[in-house]
GUVOSE-902199 format. One line per 4 residues: number of its first residue (from 1); their letters; for each residue x, y, z of C-alpha. Coordinates in steps of 0.05 Angstrom, whole numbers, always signed. Layout:
GUVOSE-902199
NUM = A = X:Y:Z | ...
***
This chain:
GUVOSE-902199
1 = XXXX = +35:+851:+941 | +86:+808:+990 | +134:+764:+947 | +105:+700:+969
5 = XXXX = +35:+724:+930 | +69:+738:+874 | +107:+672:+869 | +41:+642:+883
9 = XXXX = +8:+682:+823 | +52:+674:+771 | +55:+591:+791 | -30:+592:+786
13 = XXXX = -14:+631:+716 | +43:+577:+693 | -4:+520:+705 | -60:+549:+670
17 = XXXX = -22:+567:+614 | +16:+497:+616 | -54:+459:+624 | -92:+501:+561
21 = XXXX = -28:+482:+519 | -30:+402:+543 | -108:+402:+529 | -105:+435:+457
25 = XXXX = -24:+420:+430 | -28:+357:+392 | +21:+298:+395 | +36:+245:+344
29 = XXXX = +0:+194:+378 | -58:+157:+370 | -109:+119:+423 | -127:+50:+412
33 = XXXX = -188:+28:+451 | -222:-39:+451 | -274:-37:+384 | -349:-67:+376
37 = XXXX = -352:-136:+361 | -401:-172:+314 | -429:-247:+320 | -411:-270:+251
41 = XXXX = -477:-323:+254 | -520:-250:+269 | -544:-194:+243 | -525:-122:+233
45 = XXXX = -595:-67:+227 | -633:-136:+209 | -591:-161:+152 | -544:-218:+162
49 = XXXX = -469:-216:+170 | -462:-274:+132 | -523:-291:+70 | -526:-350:+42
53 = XXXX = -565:-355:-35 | -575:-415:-64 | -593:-459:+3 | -622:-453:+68
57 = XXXX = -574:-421:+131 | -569:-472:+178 | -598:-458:+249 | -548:-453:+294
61 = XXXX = -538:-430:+369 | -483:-397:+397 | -439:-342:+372 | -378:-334:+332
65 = XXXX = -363:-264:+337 | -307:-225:+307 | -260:-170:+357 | -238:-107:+329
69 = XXXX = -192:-39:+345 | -222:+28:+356 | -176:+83:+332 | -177:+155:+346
73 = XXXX = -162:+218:+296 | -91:+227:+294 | -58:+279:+335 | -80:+270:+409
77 = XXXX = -73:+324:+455 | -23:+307:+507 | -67:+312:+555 | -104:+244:+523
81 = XXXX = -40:+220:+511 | -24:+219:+577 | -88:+193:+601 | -83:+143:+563
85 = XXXX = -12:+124:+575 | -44:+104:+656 | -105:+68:+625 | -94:-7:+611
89 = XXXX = -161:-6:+560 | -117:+44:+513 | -64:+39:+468 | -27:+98:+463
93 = XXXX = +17:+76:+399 | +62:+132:+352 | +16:+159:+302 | +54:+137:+233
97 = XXXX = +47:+55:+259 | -22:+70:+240 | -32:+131:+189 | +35:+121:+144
101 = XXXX = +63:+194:+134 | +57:+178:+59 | -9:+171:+63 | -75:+209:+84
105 = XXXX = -123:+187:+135 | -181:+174:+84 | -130:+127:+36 | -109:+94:+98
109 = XXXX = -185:+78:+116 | -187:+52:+41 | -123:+9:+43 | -162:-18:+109
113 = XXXX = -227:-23:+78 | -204:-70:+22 | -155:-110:+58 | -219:-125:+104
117 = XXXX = -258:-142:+36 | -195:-182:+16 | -197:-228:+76 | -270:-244:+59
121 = XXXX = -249:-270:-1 | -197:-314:+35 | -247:-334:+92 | -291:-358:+32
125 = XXXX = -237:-394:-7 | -208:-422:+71 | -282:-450:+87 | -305:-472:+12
129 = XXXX = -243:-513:+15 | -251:-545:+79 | -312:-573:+61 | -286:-606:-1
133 = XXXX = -312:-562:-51 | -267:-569:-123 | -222:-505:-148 | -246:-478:-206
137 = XXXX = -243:-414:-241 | -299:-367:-215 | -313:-293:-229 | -301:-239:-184
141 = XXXX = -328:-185:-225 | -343:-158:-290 | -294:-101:-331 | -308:-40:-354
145 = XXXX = -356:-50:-410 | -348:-126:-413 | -369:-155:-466 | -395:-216:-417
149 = XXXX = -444:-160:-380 | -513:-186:-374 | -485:-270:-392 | -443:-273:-336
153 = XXXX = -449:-257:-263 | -396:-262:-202 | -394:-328:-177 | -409:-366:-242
157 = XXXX = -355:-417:-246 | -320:-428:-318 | -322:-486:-344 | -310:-488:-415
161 = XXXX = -302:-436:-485 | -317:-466:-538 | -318:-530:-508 | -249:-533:-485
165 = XXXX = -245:-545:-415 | -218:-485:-370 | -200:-515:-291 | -149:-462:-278
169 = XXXX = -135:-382:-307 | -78:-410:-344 | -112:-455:-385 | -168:-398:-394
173 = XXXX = -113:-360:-424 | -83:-406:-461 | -146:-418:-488 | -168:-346:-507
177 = XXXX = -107:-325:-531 | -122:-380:-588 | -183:-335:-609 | -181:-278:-646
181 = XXXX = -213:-213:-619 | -286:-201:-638 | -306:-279:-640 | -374:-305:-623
185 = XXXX = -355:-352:-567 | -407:-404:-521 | -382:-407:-443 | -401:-456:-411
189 = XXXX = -408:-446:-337 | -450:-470:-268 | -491:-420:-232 | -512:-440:-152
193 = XXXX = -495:-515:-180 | -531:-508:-243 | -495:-513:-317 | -513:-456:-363
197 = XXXX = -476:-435:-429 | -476:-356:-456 | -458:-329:-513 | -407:-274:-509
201 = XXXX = -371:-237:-566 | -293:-225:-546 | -252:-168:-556 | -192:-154:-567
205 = XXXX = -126:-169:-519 | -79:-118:-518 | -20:-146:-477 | -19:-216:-513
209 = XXXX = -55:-248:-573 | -127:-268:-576 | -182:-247:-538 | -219:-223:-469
213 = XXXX = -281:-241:-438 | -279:-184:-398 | -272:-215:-335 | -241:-210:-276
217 = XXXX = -226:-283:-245 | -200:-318:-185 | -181:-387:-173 | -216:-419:-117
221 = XXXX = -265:-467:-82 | -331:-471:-117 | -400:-489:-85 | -467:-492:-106
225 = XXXX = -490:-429:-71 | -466:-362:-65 | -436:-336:+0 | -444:-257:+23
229 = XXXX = -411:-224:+76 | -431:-157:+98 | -386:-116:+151 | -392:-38:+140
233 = XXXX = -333:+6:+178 | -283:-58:+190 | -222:-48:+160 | -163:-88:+160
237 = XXXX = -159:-167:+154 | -157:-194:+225 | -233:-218:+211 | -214:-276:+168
241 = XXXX = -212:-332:+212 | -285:-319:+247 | -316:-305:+184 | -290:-367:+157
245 = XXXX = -315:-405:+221 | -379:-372:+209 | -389:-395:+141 | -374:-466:+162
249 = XXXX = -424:-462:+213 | -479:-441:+170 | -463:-490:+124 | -429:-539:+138
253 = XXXX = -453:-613:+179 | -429:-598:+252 | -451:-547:+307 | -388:-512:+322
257 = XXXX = -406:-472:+388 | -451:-522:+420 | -487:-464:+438 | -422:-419:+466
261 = XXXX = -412:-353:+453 | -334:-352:+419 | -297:-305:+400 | -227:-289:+365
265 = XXXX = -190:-246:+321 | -134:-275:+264 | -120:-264:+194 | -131:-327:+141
269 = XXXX = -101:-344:+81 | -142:-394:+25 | -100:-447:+59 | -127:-433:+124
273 = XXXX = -63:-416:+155 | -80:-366:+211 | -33:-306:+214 | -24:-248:+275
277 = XXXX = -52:-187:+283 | -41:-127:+321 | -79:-106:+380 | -88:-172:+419
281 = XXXX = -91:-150:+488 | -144:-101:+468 | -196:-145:+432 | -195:-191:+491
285 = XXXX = -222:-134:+525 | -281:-132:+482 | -289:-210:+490 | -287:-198:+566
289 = XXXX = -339:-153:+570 | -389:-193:+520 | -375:-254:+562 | -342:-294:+517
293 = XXXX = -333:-368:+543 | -272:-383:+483 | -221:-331:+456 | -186:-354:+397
297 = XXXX = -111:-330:+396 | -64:-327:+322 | -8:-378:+358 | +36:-326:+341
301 = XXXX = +2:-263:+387 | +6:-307:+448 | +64:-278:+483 | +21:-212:+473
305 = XXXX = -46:-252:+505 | -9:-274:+562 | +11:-214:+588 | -51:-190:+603
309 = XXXX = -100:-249:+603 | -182:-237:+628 | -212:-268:+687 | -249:-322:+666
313 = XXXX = -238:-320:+582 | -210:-383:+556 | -158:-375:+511 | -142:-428:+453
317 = XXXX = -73:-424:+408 | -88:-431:+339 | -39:-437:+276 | -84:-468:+224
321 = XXXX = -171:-469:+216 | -169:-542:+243 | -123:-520:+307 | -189:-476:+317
325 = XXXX = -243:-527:+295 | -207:-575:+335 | -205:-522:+394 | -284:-519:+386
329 = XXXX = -291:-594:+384 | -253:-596:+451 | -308:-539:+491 | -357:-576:+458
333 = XXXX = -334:-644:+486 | -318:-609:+564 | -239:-608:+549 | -203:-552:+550
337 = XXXX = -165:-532:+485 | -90:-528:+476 | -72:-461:+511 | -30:-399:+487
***
């Protein structure tokens, strides 16, 4: 064997060796990748996004649809890694900014899961509110072995115990801690905009004086229906503003799309301040390629949108939920909306 065959051969040898290592050694990375999106005023396998109990949907055109992330396992190979590092659809991003060391991969999917489930209470309480509805206190669920199980349901607003009028948790409690544990009580409540009373026997408090209903409450915009929202394998609260958009559109008095398809991303608090999110540049990727007409942008990710903006999609700065119904108004009326 001459010298220059042997080089040769042990090079051939290095690179195969060097290339089985890239392809099965994992780095801690992660690949993010443009996600599915969902029309909020839709349907996922037949059943709306968005039910409405109580009254009829409205019939509406258009689309509001919500962007998300796709997110590989952790632990990329480097070859992905570097794959992705050369592909502007991926994110190749250090694996603890999204599975915290502290935390395994299943808890972090749960943290996600109910901050998603958190942001549909906001997008509720952010669209309830912007149609005028009053704050009262409503029920978000029922203890463990409430002693209200079966009298009240979630989404009952509470009106009065014992006749004593309850418009906020604080007066609630004030007002149950003034009755012993174990008391027949009458609640009065409304159901879908109907008054009902129930008779519930308290028990005991254990942190204060008085009593429980067994309840767990929340303060916030009540209407006389029941809204629903129904998003399997979302996590994370970036949802909140197109939810709440599609909740006004199904109920509320005005077309918002004029027939458009729309989309957006943005967190939203009960206020219906709209906060950022991460992966901007990504989701309007996934707008892109549905054809989106209108991307709505959290004012504060738009130094992230304009550096990589897509041909043709609109993009529309928003800070509050009337920067974006105000942004809709505008494509509906042929203007174009303030830009990022």
């Amino acid at each position: 064997m001459t010298r220059r065959i042997a080089v040769l051969s042990v090079g051939v040898v290095l690179l195969v060796v060097f290339g089985v290592l890239g392809a099965a050694v994992p780095v801690p990375y992660v690949a993010q990748v443009p996600g599915p999106t969902f029309n909020t005023l839709g349907e996922i396998d037949g059943e709306p996004i968005i039910s409405i109990e109580g009254r009829d949907r409205n019939d509406v055109d258009g689309e509001l649809t919500l962007t998300t992330v796709g997110v590989s396992r952790a632990g990329l190979s480097l070859v992905e890694a570097v794959q992705g590092w050369f592909d502007s659809e991926v994110s190749v991003v250090p694996e603890e900014t999204v599975y915290p060391p502290d935390r395994t991969e299943e808890e972090t999917r749960e943290a996600n899961r109910q901050a998603f489930l958190t942001s549909e209470e906001a997008a509720e309480s952010a669209a309830l509110a912007q149609l005028g509805y009053p704050v009262k206190v409503v029920v978000r669920g029922l203890g463990e072995d409430s002693p209200s199980e079966g009298r009240l349901e979630e989404g009952d607003a509470i009106d009065t115990v014992e006749g004593r009028p309850t418009p906020d948790a604080s007066t609630l409690d004030d007002v149950l801690a003034s009755i012993p544990g174990g008391t027949a009580v009458t609640v009065g409540y409304t159901r879908l905009g109907e008054p009902g009373t129930a008779q519930v026997t308290t028990r005991p408090a254990e942190e204060r004086d008085g009593s429980l209903l067994g309840l767990l409450i929340r303060e916030q915009p009540s209407a006389p229906f029941d809204v629903d929202i129904r998003v399997e394998d979302v996590g994370g609260p970036s949802a909140g503003l197109m939810l709440t958009l599609g909740i006004l559109d199904l109920v509320g008095d005005t077309d918002l799309t004029g027939g458009a398809l729309v989309a957006g991303t943005g967190t939203i608090d009960p206020e219906g301040q709209v906060g950022p999110i991460g992966g901007i540049q990504l989701k309007m990727v996934a707008a892109a390629d549905i054809g989106a007409e209108l991307f709505l942008v959290p004012a504060d990710n738009c130094a992230d949108a304009l550096g990589a903006p897509q041909p043709d999609l609109l993009m529309a700065r928003v800070a509050t939920l009337d920067d974006a119904l105000e942004a809709l108004a505008d494509v509906r009326a042929g203007r174009t909306p303030e830009p990022c």
